[in-house]
BAFINU-888681 format. One record per residue (C-alpha): residue number from 0; residue in three letters; x, y, z. Coordinates in Angstrom, 2 decimals. Example, Ala and Ser with C-alpha at 12.3 -4.5 7.8 and 13.67 -1.06 7.14 Angstrom:
<sites>
<site><num>0</num><residuo>ALA</residuo><u>12.30</u><v>-4.50</v><w>7.80</w></site>
<site><num>1</num><residuo>SER</residuo><u>13.67</u><v>-1.06</v><w>7.14</w></site>
</sites>
This chain:
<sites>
<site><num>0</num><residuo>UNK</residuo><u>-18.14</u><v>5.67</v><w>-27.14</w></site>
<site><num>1</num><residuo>UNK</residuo><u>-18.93</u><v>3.44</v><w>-23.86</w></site>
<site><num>2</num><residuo>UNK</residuo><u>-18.22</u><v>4.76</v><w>-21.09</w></site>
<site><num>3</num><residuo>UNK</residuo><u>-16.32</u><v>2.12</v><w>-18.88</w></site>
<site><num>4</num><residuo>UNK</residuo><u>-17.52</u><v>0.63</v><w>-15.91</w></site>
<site><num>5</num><residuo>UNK</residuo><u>-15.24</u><v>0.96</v><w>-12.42</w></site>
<site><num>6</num><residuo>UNK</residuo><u>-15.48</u><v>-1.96</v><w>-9.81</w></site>
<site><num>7</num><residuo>UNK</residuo><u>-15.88</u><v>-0.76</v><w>-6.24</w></site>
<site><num>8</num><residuo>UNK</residuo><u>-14.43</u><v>-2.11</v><w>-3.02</w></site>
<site><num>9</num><residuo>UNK</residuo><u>-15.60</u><v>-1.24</v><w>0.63</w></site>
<site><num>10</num><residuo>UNK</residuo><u>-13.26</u><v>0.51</v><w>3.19</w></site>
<site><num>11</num><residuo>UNK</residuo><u>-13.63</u><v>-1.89</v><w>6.35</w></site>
<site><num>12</num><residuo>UNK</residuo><u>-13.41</u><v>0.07</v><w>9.48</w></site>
<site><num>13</num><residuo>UNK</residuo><u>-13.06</u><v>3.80</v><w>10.37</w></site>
<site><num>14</num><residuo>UNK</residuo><u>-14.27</u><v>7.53</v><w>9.06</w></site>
<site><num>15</num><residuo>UNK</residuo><u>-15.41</u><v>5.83</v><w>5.87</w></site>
<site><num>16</num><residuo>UNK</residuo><u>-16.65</u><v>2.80</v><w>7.04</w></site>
<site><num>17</num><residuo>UNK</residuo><u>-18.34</u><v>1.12</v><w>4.43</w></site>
<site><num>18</num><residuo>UNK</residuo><u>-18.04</u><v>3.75</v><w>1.83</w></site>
<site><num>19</num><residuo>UNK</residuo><u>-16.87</u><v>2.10</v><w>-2.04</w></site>
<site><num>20</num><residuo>UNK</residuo><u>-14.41</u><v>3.42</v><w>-3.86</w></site>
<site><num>21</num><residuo>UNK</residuo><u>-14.07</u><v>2.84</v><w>-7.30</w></site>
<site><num>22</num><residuo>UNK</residuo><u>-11.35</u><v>1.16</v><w>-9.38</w></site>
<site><num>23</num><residuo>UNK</residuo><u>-10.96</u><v>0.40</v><w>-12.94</w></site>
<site><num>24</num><residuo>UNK</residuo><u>-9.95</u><v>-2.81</v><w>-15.10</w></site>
<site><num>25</num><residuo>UNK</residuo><u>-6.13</u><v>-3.04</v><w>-15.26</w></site>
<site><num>26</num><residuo>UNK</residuo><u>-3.95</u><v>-5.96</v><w>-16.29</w></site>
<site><num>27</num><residuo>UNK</residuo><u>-2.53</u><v>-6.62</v><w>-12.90</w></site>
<site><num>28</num><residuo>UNK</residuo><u>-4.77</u><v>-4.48</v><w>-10.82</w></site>
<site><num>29</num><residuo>UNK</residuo><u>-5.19</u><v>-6.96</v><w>-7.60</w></site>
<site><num>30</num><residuo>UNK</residuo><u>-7.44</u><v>-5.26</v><w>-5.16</w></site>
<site><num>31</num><residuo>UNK</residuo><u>-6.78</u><v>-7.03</v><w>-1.17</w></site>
<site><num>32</num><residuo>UNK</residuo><u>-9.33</u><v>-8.94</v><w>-0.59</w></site>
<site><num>33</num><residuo>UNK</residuo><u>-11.46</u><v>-7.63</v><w>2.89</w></site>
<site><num>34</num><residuo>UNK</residuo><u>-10.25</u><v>-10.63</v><w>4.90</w></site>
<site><num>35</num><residuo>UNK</residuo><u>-7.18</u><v>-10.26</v><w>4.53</w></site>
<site><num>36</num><residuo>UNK</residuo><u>-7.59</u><v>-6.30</v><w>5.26</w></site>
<site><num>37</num><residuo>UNK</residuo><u>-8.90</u><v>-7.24</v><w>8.10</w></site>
<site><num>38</num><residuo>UNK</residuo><u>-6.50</u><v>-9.14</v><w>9.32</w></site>
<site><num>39</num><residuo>UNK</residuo><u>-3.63</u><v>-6.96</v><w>8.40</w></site>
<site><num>40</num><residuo>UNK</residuo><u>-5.04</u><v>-4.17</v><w>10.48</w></site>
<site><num>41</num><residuo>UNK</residuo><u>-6.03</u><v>-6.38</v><w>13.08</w></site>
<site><num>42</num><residuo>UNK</residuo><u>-1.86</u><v>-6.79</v><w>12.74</w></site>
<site><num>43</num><residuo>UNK</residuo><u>-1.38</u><v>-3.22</v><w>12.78</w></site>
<site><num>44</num><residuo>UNK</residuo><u>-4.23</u><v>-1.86</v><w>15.66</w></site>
<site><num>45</num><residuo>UNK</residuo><u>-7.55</u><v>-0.57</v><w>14.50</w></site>
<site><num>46</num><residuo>UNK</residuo><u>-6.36</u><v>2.78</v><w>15.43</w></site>
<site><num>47</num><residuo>UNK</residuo><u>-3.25</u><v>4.46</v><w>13.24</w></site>
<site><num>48</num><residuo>UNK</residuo><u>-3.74</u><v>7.92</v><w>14.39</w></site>
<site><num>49</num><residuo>UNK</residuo><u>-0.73</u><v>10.07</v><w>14.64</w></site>
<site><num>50</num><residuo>UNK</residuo><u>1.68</u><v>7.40</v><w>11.67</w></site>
<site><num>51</num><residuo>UNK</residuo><u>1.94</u><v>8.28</v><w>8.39</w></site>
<site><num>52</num><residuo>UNK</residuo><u>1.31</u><v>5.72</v><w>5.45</w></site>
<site><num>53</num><residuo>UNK</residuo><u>2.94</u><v>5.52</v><w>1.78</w></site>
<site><num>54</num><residuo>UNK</residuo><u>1.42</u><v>3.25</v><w>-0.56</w></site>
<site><num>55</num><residuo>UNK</residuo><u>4.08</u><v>2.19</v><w>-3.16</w></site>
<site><num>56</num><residuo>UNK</residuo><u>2.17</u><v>0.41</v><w>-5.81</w></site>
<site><num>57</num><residuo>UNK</residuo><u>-1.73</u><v>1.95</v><w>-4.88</w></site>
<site><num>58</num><residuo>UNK</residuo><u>-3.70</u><v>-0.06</v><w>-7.26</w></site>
<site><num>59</num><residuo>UNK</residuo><u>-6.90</u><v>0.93</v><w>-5.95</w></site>
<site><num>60</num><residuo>UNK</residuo><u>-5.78</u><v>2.71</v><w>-2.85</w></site>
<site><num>61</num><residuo>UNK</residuo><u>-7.65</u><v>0.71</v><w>-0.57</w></site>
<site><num>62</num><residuo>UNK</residuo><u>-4.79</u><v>-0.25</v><w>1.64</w></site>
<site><num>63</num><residuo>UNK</residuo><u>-4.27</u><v>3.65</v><w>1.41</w></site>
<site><num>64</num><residuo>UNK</residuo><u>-7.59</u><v>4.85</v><w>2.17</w></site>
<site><num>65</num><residuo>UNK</residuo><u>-8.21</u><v>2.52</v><w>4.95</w></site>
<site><num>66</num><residuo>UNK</residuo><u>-5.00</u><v>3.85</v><w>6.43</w></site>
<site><num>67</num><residuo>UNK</residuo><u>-6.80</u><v>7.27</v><w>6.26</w></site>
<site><num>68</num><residuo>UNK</residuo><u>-10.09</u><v>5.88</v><w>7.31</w></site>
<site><num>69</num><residuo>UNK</residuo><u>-8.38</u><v>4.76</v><w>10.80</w></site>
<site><num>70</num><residuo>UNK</residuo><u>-6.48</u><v>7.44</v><w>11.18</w></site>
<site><num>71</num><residuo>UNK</residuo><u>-3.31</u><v>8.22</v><w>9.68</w></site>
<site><num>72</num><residuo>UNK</residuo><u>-1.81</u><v>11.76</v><w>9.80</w></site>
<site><num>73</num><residuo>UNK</residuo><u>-1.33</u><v>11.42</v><w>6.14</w></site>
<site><num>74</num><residuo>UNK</residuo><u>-0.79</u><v>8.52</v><w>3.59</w></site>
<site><num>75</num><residuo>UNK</residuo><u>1.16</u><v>9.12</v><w>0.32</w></site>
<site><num>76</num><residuo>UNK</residuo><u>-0.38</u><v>6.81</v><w>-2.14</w></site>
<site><num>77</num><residuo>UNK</residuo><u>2.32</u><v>6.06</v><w>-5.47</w></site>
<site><num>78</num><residuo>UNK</residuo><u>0.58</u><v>4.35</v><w>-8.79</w></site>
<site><num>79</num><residuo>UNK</residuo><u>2.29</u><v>4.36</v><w>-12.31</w></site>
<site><num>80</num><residuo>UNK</residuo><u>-0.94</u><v>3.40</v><w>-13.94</w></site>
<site><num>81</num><residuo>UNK</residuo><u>-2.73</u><v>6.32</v><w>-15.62</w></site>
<site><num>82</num><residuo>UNK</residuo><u>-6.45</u><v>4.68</v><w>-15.28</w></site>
<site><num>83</num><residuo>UNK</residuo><u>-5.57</u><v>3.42</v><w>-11.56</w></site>
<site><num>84</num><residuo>UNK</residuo><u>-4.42</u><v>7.51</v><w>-11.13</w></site>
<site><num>85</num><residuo>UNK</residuo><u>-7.32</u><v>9.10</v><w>-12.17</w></site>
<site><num>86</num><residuo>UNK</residuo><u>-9.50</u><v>6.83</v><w>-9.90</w></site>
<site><num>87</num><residuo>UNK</residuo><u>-7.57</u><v>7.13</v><w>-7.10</w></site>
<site><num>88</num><residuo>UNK</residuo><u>-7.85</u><v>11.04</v><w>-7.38</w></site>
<site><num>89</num><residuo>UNK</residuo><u>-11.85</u><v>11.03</v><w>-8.06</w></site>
<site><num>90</num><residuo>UNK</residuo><u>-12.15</u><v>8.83</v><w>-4.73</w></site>
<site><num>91</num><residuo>UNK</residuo><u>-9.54</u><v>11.61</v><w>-2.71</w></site>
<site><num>92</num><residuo>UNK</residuo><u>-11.90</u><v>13.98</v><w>-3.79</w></site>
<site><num>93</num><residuo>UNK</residuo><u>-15.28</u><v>11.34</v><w>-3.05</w></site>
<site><num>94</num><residuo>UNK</residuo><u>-14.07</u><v>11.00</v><w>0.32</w></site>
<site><num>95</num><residuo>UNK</residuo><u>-12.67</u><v>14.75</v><w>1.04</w></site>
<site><num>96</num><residuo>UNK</residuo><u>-9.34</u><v>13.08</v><w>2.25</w></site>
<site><num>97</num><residuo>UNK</residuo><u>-7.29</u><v>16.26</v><w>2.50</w></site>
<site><num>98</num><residuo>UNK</residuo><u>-4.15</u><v>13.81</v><w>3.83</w></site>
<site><num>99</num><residuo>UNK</residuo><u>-4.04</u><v>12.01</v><w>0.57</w></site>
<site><num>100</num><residuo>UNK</residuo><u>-1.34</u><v>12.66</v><w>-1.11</w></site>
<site><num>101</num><residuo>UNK</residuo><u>-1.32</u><v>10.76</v><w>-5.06</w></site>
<site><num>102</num><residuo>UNK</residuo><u>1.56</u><v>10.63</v><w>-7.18</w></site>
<site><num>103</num><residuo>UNK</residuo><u>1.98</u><v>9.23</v><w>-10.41</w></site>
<site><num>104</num><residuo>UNK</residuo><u>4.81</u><v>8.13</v><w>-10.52</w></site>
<site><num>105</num><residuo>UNK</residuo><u>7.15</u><v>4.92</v><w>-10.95</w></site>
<site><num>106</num><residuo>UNK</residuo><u>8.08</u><v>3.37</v><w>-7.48</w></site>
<site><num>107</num><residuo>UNK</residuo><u>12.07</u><v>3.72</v><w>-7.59</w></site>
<site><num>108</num><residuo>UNK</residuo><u>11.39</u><v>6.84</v><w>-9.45</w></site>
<site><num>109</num><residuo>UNK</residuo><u>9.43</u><v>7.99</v><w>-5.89</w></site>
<site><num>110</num><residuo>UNK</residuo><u>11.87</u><v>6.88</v><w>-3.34</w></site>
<site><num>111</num><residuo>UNK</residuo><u>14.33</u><v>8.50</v><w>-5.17</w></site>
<site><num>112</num><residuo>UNK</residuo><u>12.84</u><v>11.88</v><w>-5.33</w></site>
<site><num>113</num><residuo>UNK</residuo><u>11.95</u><v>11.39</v><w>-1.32</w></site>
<site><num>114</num><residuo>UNK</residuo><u>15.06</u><v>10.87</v><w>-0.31</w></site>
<site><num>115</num><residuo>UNK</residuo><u>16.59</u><v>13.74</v><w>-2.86</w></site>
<site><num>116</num><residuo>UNK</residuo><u>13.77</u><v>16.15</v><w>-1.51</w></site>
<site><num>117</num><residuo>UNK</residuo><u>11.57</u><v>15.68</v><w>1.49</w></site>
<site><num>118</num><residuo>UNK</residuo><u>13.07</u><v>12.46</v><w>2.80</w></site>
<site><num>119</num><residuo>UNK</residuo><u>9.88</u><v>11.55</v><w>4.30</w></site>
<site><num>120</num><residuo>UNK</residuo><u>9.92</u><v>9.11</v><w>6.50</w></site>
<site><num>121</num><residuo>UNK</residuo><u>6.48</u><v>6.64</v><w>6.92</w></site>
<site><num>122</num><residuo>UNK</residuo><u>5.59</u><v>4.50</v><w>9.88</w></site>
<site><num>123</num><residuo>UNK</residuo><u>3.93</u><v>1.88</v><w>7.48</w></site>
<site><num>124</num><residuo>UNK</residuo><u>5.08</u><v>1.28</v><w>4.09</w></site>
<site><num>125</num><residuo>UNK</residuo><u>2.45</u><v>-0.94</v><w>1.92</w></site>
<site><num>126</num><residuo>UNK</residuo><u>4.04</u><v>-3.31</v><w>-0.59</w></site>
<site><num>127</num><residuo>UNK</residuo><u>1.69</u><v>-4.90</v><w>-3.37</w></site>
<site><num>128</num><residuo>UNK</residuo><u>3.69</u><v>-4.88</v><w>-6.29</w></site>
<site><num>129</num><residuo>UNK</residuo><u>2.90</u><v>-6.50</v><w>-9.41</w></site>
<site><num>130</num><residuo>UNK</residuo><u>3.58</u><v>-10.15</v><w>-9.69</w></site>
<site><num>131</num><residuo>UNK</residuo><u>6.49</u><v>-11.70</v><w>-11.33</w></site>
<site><num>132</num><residuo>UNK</residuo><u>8.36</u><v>-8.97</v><w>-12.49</w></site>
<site><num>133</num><residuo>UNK</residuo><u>11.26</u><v>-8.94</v><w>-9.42</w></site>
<site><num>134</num><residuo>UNK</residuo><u>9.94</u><v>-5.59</v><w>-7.63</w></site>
<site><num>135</num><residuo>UNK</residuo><u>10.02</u><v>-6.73</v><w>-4.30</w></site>
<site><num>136</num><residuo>UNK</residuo><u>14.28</u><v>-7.61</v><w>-5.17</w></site>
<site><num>137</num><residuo>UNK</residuo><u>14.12</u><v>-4.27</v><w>-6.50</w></site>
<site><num>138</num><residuo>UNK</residuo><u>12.41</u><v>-1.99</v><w>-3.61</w></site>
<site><num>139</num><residuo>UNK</residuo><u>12.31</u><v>-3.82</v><w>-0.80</w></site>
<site><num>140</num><residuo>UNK</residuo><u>16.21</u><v>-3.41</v><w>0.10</w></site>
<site><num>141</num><residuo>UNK</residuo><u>15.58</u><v>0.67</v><w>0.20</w></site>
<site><num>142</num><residuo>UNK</residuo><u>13.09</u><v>1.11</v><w>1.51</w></site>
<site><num>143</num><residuo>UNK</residuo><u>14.67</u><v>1.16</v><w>5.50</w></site>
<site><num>144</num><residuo>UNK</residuo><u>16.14</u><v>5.18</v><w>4.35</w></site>
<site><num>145</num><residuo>UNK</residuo><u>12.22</u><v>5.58</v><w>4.36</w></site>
<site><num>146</num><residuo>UNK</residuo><u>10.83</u><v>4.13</v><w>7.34</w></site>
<site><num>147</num><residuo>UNK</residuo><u>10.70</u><v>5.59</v><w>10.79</w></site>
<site><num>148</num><residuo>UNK</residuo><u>12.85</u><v>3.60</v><w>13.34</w></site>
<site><num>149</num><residuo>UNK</residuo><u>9.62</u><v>0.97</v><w>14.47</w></site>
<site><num>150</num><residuo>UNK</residuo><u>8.38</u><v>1.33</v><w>11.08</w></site>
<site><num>151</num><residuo>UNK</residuo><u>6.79</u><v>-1.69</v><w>9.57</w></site>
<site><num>152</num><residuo>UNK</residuo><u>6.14</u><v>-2.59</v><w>6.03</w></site>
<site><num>153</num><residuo>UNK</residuo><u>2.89</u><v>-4.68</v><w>4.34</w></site>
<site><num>154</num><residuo>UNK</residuo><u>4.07</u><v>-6.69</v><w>1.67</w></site>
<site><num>155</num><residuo>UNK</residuo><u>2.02</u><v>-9.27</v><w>-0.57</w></site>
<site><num>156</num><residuo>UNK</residuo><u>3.92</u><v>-11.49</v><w>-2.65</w></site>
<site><num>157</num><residuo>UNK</residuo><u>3.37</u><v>-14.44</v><w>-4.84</w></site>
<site><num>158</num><residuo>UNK</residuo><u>5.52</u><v>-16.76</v><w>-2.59</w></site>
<site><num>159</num><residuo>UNK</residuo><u>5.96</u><v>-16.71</v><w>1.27</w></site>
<site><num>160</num><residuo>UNK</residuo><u>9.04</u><v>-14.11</v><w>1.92</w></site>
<site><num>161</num><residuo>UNK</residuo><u>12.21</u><v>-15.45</v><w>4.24</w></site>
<site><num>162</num><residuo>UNK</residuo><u>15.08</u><v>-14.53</v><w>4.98</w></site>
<site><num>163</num><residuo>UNK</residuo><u>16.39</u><v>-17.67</v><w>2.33</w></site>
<site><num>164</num><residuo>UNK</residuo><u>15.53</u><v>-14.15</v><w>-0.15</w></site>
<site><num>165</num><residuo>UNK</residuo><u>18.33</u><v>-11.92</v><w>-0.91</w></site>
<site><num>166</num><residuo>UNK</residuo><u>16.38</u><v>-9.30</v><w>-1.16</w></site>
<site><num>167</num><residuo>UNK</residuo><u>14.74</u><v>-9.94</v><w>2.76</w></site>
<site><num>168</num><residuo>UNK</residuo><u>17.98</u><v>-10.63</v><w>4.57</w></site>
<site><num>169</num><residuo>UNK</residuo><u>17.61</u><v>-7.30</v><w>6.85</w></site>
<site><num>170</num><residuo>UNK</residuo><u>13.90</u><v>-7.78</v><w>7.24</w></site>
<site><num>171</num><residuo>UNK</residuo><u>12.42</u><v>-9.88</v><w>10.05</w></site>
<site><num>172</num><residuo>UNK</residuo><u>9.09</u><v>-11.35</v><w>9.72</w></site>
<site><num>173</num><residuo>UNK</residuo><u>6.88</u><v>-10.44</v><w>12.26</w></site>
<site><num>174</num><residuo>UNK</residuo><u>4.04</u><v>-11.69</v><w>10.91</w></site>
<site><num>175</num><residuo>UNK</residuo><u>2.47</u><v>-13.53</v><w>7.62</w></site>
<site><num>176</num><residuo>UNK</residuo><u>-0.38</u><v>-15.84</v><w>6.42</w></site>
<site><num>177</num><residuo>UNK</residuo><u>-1.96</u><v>-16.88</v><w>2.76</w></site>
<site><num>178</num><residuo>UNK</residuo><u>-4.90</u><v>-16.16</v><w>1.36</w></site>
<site><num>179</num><residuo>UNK</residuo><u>-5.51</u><v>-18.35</v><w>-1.81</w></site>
<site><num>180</num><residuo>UNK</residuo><u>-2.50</u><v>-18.05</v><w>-4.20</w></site>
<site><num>181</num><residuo>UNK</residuo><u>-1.67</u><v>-14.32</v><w>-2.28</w></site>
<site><num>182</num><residuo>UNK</residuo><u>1.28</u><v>-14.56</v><w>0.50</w></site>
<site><num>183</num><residuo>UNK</residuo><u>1.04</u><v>-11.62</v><w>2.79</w></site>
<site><num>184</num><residuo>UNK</residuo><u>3.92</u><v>-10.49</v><w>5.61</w></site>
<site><num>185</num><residuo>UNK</residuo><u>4.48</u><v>-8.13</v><w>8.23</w></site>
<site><num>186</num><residuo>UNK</residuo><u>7.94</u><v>-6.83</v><w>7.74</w></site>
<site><num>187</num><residuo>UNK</residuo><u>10.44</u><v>-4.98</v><w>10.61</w></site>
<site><num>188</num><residuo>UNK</residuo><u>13.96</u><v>-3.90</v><w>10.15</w></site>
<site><num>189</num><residuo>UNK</residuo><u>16.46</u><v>-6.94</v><w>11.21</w></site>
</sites>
């Protein structure tokens, strides 16, 4: 049997600057592309020391990871994806990030159990759901019950979000731009 072969992606900025991490093939599976990381922590400050991150739909975890790299007290990264899970726990253990936390785990199945448990609250929430399938409708209005009060959430999207969305009525946008066919935002409680 062949073994498969995992893509990589470099972490930008931070600790583990230029490391790769690996990723495999999944339908879906949209890693952000380095400009537009780069941009969305210029957004954010190079320098996220003392926030804490969840990643709702991790992928590859590179949002996640770069979080760590630049500082984050700890980042919660949440993937459904049993291949994308595995990965993202052999590059926790690559990069010795002891602040990782991975969950498999559907998203509304995880914000759930947070707010039935731990009720964690994040600083930054990352939002890079799959496309087409109505998950931004579906999370986006809970996830305020997770965020610290000048929390801020990442979202990509295949369309630009407004407030014309339902689902984005008590989100402002503080910030957004397009990247190809990929719509990206900087989201802040209304």
């Amino acid at each position: 049997m062949a073994t498969q072969k995992l893509n990589t992606i470099r972490i930008n900025a931070g600790e583990w600057r230029s490391r790769l991490i690996k990723f495999p093939d999944a339908e879906g599976l949209r890693p952000t592309p380095e400009r537009v990381r780069q941009t969305v922590f210029n957004w954010l400050g190079q320098d996220l020391a003392g926030q804490t991150c969840l990643d709702l739909f991790a992928g590859t975890g590179v949002m996640g990871f770069e979080a760590l790299s630049r500082g984050t007290t700890s980042t919660t990264l949440v993937e459904k994806s049993m291949p994308a899970y595995k990965a993202l726990l052999e590059n926790k253990q690559l990069l010795k990030a002891e602040n990782a936390q991975i969950f498999h785990q559907d998203a509304l199945q995880f914000l759930a159990q947070n707010l039935a448990t731990t009720k964690q609250k994040f600083n930054l929430v990352f939002l890079d759901p799959p496309y087409n399938q109505a998950w931004l409708a579906k999370v986006l209005p809970l996830l305020a019950e997770h965020l610290h009060e000048n929390g801020v959430i990442y979202a990509e999207a295949e369309f630009a979000i407004d407030s014309t969305h339902e689902f984005a009525q008590n989100w402002q946008v503080i910030k957004q731009s397009k990247a190809g066919n990929v719509f990206y935002h900087l989201l802040k409680s209304a």
